[in-house]
N, C-alpha and C positions, 0 to 999 in steps of 0.2 A: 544577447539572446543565446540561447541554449536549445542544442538540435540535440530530442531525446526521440524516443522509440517504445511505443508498447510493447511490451514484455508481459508474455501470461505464464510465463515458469517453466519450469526443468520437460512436461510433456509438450511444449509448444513446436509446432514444427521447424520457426523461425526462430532458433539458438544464440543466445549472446555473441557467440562467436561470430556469427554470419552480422547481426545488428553490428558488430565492431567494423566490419567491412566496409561499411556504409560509410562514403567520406564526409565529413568535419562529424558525425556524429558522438556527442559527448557522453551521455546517457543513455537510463531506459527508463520507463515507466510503470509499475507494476500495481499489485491492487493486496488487497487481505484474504489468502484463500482460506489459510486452514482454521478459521474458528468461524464461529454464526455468530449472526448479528447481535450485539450485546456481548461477546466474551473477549477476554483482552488475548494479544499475541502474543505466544512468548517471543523473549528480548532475540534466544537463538533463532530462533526464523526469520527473525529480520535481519539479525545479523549476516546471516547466511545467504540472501537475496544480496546485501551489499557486498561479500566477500565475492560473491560469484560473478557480479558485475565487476569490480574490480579486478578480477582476473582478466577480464578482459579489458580492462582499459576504458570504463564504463562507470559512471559514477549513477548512484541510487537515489536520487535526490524527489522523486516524484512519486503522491501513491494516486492511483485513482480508485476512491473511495474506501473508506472505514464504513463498511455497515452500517445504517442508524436503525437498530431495531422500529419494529411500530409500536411498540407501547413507549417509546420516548414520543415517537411524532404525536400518538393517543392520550398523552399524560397520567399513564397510567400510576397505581401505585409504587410498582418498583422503580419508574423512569429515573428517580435519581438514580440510583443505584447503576445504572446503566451509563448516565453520562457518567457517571464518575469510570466505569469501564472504557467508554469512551475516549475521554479525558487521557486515562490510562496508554491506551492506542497513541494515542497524539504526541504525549510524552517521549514514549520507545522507540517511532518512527526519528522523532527529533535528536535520538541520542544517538544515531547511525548516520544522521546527517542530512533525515527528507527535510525539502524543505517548503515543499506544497503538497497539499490535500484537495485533491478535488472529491466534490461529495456533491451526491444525488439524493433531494428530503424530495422523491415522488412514494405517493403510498404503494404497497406489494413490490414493487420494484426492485428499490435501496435502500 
């Protein structure tokens, strides 16, 4: 088992640094801020979530939640398009090394 920590990013009052404090704690937890539901992240921002963690002695291993627009949950016409966006997300988080998504399909929500 792995002891992480939510992390909501660089304006958070609670700073990697203070989470590293925390004893056996291994991680942090973060989520997708800077794009809307349906648009992919770039690779530097996530990168950068993980570099920052690992300055602290922190590894990036966890996201909570990738956005599911509502015209995926709607079926709408573009929803392929979007998982494949999706999809996209899933990839980039895995090449920095998350290696869980937790995702919320409630409608208006997530």
């Amino acid at each position: 088992m792995k002891l992480t920590f939510r992390w909501y990013g660089q304006n958070y009052p609670v700073t990697l640094e203070k989470i590293s404090q925390m004893p056996t704690m291994d991680g942090i937890v973060s989520a997708v801020y800077d794009i809307k539901p349906g648009g992919v992240r770039s690779e530097e921002s996530i990168e950068k979530i993980k570099k920052d963690a690992e300055s602290h002695n922190l590894k990036f291993e966890v996201v909570e939640s990738v956005p599911i627009p509502e015209n995926i949950k709607l079926g709408k016409p573009n929803a392929p398009e979007l998982i494949g966006n999706y999809c996209k997300n899933i990839r980039r988080l895995s090449k920095v090394g998350v290696k869980c998504i937790c995702y919320n399909f409630m409608p208006v929500f997530d």
